[in-house]
TORBAKOL-232122 format. One record per residue: z, x, y of N, C-alpha, C in turn. Coordinates in nm, 3 decimals. Layout:
N
FIBA       nZ       nX       nY      caZ      caX      caY       cZ       cX       cY
FIBA        Z        X        Y        Z        X        Y        Z        X        Y
...
//
This chain:
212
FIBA       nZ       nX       nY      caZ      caX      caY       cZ       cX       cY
FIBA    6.145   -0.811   10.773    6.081   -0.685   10.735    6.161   -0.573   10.795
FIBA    6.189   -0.431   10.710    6.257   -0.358   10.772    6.174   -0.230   10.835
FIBA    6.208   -0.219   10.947    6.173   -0.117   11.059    6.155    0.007   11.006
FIBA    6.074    0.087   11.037    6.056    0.195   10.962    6.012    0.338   11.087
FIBA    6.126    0.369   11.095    6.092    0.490   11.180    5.933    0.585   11.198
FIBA    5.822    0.569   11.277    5.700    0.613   11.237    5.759    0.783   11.270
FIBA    5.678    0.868   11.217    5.712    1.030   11.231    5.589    1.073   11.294
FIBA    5.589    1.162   11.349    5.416    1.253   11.404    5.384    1.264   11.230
FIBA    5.204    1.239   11.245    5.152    1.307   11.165    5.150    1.471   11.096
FIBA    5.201    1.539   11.247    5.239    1.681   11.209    5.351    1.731   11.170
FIBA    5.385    1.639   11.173    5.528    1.727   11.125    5.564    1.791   11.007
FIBA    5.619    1.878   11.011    5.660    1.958   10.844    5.715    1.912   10.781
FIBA    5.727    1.929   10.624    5.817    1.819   10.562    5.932    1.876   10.547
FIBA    6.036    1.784   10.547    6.196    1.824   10.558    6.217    1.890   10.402
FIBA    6.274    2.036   10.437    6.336    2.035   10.350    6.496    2.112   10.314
FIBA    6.543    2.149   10.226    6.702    2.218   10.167    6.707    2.339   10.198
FIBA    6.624    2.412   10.236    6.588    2.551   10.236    6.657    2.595   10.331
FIBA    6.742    2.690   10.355    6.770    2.769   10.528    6.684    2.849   10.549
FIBA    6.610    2.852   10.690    6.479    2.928   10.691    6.495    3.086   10.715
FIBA    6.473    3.167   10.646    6.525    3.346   10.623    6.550    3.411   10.807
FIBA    6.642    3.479   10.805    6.658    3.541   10.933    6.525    3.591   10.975
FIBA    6.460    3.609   11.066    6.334    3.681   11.104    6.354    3.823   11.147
FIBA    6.503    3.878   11.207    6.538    4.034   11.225    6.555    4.074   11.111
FIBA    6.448    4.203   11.106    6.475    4.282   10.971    6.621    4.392   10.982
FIBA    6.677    4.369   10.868    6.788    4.381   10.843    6.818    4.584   10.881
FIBA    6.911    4.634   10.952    6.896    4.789   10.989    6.981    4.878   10.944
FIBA    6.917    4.969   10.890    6.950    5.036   10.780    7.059    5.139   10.834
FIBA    7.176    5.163   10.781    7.230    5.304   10.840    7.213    5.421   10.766
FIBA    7.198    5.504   10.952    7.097    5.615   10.901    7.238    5.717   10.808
FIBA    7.146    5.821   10.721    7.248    5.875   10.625    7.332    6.004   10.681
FIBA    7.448    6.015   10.693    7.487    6.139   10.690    7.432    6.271   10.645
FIBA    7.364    6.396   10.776    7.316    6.456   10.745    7.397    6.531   10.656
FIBA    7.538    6.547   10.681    7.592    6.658   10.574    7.619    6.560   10.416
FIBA    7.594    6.459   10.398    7.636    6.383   10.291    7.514    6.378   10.170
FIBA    7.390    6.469   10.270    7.289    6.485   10.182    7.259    6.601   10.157
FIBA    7.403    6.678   10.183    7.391    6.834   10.114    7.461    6.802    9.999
FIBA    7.381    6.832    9.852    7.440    6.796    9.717    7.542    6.916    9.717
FIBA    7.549    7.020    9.776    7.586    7.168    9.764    7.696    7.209    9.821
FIBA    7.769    7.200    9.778    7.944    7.195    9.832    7.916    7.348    9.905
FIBA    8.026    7.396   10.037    8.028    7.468   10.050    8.159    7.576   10.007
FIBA    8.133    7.698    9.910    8.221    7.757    9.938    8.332    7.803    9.982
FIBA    8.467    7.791    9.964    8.551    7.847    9.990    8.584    7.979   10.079
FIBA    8.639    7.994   10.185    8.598    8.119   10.272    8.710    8.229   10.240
FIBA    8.640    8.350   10.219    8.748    8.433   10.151    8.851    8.507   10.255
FIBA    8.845    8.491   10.337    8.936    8.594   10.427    9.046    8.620   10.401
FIBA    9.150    8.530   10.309    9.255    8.580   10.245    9.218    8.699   10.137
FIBA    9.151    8.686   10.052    9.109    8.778    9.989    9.076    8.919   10.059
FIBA    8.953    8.913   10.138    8.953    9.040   10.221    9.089    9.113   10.283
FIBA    9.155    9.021   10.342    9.234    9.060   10.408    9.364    9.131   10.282
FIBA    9.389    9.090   10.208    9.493    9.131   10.091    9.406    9.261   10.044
FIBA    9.319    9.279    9.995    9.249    9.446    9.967    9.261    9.506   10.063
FIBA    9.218    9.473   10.235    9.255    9.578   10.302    9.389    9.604   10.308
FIBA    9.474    9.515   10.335    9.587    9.575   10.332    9.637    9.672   10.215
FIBA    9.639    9.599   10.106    9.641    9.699    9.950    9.610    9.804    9.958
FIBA    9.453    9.854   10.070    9.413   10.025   10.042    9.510   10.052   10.149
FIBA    9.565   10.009   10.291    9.620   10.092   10.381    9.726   10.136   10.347
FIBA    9.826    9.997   10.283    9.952   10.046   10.220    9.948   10.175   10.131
FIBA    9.863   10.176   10.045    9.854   10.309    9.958    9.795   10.397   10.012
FIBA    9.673   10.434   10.131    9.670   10.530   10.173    9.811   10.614   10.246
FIBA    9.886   10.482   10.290    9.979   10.548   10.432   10.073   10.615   10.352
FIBA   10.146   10.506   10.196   10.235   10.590   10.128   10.182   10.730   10.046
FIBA   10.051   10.739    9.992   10.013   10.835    9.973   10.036   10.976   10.050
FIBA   10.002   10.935   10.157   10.000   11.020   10.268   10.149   11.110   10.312
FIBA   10.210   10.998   10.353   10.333   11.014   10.397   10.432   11.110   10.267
FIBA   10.392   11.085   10.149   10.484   11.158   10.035   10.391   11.288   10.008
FIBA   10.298   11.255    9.996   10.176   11.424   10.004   10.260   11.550   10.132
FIBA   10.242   11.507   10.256   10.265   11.556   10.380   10.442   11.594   10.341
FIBA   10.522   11.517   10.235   10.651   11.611   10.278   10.689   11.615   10.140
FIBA   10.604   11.632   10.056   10.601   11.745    9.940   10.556   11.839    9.923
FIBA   10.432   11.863    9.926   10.318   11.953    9.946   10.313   12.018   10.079
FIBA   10.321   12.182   10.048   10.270   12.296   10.147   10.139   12.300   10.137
FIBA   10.054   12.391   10.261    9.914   12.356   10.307    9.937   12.533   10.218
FIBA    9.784   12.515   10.128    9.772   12.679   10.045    9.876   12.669    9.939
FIBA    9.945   12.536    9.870    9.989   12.560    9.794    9.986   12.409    9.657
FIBA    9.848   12.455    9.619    9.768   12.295    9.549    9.894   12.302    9.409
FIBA    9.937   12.192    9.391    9.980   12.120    9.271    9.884   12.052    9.181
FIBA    9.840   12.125    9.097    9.768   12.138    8.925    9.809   11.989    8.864
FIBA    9.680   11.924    8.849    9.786   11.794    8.759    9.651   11.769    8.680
FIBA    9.691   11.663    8.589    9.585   11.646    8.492    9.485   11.768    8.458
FIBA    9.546   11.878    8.401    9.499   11.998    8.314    9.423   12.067    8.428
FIBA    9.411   12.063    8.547    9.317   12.104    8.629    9.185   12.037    8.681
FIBA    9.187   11.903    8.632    9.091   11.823    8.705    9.120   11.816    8.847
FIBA    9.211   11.768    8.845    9.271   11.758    8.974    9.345   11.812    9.030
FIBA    9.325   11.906    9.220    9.433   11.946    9.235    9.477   11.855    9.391
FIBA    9.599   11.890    9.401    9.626   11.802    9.506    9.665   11.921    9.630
FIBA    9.557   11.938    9.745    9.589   12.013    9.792    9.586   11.985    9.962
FIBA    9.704   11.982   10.023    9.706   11.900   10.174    9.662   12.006   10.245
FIBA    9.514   11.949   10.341    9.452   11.960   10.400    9.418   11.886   10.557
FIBA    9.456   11.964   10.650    9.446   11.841   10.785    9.301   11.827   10.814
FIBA    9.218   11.745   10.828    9.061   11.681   10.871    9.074   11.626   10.982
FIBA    9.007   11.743   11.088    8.922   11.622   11.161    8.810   11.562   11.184
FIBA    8.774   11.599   11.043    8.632   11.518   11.033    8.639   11.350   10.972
FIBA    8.513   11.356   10.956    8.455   11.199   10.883    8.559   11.256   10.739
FIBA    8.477   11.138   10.633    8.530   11.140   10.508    8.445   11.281   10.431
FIBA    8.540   11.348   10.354    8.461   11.476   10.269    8.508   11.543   10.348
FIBA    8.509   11.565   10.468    8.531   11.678   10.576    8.398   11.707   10.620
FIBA    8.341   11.565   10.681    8.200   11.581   10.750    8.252   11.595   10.902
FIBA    8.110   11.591   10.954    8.186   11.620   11.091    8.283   11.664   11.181
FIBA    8.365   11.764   11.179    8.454   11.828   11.146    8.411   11.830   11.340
FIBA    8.361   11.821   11.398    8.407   11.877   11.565    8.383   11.759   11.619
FIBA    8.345   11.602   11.570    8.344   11.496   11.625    8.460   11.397   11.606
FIBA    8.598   11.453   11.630    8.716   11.337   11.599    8.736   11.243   11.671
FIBA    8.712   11.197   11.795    8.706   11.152   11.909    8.589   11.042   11.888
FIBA    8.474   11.096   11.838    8.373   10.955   11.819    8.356   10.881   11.675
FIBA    8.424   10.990   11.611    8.479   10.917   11.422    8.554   10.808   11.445
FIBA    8.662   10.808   11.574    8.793   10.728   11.593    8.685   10.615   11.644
FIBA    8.616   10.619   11.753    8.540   10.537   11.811    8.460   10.423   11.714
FIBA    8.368   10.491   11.599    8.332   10.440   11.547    8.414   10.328   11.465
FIBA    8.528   10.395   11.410    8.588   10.350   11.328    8.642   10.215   11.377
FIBA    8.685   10.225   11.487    8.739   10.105   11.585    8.616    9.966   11.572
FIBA    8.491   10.055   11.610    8.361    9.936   11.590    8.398    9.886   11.478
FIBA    8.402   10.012   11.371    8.385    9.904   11.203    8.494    9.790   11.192
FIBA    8.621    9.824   11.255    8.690    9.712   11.224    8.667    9.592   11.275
FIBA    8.623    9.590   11.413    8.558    9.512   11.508    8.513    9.360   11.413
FIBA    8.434    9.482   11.376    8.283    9.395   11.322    8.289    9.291   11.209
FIBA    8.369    9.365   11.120    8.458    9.318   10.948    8.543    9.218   10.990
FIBA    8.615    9.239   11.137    8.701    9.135   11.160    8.631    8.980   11.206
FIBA    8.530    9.028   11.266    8.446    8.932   11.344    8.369    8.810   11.249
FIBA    8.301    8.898   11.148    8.260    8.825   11.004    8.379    8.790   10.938
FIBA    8.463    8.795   10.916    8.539    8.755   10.823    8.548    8.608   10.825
FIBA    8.603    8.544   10.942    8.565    8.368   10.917    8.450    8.314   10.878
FIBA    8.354    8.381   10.869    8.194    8.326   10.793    8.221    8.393   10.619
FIBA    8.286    8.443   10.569    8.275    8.511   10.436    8.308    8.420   10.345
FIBA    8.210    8.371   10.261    8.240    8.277   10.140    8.193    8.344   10.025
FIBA    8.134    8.495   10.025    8.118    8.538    9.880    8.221    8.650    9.861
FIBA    8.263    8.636    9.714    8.398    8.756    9.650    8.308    8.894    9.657
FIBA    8.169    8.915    9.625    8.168    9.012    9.645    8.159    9.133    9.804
FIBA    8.144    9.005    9.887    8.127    9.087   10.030    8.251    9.109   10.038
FIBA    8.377    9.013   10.041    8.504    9.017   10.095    8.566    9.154    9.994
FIBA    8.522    9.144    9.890    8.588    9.261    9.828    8.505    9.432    9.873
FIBA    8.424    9.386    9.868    8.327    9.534    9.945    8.409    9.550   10.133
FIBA    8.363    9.450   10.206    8.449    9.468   10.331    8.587    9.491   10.383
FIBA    8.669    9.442   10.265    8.818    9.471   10.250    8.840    9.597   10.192
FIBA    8.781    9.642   10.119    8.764    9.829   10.080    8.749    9.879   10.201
FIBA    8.643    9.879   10.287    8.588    9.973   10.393    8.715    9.912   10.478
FIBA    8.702    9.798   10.534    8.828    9.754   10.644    8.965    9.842   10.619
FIBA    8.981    9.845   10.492    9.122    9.900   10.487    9.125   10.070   10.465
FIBA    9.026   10.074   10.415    8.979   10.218   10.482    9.001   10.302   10.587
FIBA    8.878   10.255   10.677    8.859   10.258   10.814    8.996   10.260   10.875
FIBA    9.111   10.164   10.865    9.226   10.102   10.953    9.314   10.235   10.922
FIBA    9.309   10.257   10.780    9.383   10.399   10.707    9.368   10.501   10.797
FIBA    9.250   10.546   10.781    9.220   10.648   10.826    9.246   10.681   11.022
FIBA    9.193   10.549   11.081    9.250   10.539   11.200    9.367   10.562   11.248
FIBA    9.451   10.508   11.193    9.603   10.564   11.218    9.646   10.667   11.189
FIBA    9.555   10.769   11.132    9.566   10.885   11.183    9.534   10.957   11.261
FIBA    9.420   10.888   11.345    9.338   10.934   11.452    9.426   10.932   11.602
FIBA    9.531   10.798   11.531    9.623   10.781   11.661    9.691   10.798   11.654
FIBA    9.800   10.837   11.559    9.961   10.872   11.538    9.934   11.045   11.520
FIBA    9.876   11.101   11.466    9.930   11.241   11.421    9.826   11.331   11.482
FIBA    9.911   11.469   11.507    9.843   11.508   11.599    9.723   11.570   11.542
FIBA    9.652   11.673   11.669    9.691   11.671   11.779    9.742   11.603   11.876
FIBA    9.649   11.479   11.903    9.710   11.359   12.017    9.587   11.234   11.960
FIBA    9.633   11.144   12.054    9.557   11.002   12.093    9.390   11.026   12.059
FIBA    9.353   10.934   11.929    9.203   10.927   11.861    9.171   11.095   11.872
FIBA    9.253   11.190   11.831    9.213   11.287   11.800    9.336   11.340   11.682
FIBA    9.368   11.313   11.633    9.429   11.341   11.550    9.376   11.371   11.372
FIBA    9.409   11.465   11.325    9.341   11.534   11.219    9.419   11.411   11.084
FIBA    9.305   11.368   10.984    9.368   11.303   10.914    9.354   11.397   10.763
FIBA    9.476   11.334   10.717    9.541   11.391   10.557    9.495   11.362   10.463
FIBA    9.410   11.507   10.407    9.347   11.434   10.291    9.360   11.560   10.206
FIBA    9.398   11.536   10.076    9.467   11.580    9.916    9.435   11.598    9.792
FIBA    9.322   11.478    9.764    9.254   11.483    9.648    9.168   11.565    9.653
FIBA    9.173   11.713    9.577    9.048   11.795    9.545    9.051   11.816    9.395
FIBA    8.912   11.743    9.369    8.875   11.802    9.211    8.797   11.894    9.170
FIBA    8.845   11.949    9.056    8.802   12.050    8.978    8.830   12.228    9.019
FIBA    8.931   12.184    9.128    8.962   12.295    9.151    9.060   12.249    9.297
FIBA    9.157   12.367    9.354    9.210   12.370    9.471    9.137   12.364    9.618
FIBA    9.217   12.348    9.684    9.153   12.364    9.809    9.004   12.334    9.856
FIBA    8.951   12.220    9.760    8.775   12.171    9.791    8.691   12.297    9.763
FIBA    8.721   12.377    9.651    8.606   12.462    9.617    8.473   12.401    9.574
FIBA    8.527   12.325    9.486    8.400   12.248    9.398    8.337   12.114    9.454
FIBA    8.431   12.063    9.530    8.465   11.962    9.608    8.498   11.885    9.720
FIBA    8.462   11.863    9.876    8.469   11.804    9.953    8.651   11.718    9.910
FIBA    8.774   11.834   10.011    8.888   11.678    9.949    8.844   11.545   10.013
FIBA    8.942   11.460    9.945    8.915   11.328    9.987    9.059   11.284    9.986
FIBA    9.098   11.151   10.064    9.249   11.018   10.032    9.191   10.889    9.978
FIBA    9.285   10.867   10.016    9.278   10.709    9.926    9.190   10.671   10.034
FIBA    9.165   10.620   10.163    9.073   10.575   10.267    8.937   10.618   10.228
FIBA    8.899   10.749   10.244    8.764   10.776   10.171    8.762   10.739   10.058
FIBA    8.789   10.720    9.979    8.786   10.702    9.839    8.756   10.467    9.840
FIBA    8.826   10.458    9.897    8.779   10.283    9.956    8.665   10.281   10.017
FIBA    8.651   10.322   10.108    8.534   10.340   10.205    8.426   10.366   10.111
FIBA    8.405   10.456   10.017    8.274   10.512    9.954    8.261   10.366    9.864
FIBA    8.380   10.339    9.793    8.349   10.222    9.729    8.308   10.125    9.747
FIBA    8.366   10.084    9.843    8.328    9.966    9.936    8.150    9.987    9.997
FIBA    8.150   10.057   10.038    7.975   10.099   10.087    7.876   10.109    9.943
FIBA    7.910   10.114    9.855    7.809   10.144    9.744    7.833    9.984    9.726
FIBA    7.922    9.949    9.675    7.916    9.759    9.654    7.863    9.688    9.740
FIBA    7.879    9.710    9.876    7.767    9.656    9.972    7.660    9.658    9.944
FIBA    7.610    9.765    9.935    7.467    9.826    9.874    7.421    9.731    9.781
FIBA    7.482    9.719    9.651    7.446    9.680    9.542    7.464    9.508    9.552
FIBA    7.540    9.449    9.625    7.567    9.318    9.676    7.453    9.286    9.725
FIBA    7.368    9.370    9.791    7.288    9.352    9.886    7.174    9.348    9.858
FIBA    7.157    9.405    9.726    7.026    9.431    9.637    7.010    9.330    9.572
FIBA    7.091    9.289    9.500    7.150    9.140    9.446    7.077    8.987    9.515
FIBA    7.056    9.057    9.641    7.026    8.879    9.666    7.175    8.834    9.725
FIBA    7.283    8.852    9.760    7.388    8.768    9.748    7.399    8.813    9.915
FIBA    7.384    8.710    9.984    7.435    8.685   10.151    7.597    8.666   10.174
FIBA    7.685    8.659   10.252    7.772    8.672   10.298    7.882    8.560   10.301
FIBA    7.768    8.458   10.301    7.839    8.317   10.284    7.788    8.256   10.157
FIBA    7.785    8.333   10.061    7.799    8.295    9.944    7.643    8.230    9.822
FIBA    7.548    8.264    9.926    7.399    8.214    9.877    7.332    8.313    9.805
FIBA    7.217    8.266    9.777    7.158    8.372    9.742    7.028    8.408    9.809
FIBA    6.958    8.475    9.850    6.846    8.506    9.971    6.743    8.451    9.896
FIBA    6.682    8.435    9.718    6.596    8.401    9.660    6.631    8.265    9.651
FIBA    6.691    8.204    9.606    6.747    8.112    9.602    6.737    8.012    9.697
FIBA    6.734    8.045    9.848    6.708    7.967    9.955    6.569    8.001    9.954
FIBA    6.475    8.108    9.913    6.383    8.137    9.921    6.275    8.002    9.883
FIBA    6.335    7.987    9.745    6.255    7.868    9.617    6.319    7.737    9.699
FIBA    6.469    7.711    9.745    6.487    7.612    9.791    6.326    7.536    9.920
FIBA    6.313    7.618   10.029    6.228    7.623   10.103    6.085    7.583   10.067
FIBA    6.052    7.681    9.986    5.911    7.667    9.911    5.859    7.513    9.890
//
């Protein structure tokens, strides 16, 4: 008779199966930036920076060929009398504001660049960089006259030519190419700003509904 191995009554029955790992399996956690669907923007500072330069270059050559063509009291008539071009030394703001504060115009002006310079590595929308590169190159314009020409050091009277509708700012506050950036640049801010459109390229409603 053949021998027959007895088994416990309890035992489980054998089987093919491999019995499932019992550690639940761990998940990796997701990249917080990999769950921004929302690419970020491109940062414009080349851009800014190429308009400001663009207005300084043309204010300075403006300037510089006005100042040794043009006598002071002696306006050159162009375009039928819209325009006269008549060199005028300012030491005021833009228009010929402020006219006895040259010393804290220069001051200020120094802040504005400060500030334009400071933002500029955060700028991912065309319309700030193009509004801030107007005023920046403005501002920088106009400064270098505050410091190169006299009288002396951040007091120096700056050159300004464009008077319309008549000579010598009858009708008109003159203006240069710097004021003339500057005003532009500040109204596009304005209107950038009304817009909804933030600095780095969003929109203020937009994150508004995102949130909601």
């Amino acid at each position: 008779m053949v021998g027959v191995t007895d088994q416990p009554e309890d035992a489980p029955p054998a089987t093919d199966q491999t019995p499932a790992d019992p550690t639940p399996a761990q998940s990796t956690p997701a990249d917080p930036a990999s769950t921004d669907s929302t690419p970020l923007k491109p940062r414009k500072v080349g851009l800014l920076a190429a308009i400001a330069a663009t207005v300084i270059v043309l204010d300075v050559i403006s300037k510089v060929i006005v100042v040794a063509t043009i006598q002071p009291n002696q306006p050159v008539r162009v375009l039928g009398g819209l325009v006269y071009l008549s060199l005028i030394r300012n030491p005021g703001a833009a228009f010929s504001m402020a006219t006895g504060m040259t010393w804290l115009l220069a001051l200020i002006a120094i802040g504005v660049v400060v500030v334009i310079i400071r933002m500029a590595p955060r700028l991912r929308s065309t319309p700030w960089a193009i509004s801030l590169g107007l005023v920046l190159g403005g501002a920088i314009g106009n400064l270098i006259d505050r410091i190169f020409r006299a009288p002396g050091f951040l007091q120096g009277h700056v050159v300004d030519f464009v008077s319309v509708f008549g000579p010598n700012a009858e009708y008109f506050p003159v203006f240069n190419v710097a004021d003339s950036a500057i005003t532009i640049g500040g109204i596009s801010l304005v209107i950038t700003a009304l817009l909804g459109i933030d600095f780095d390229g969003t929109r203020t409603r937009s994150r508004k509904d995102d949130s909601a």
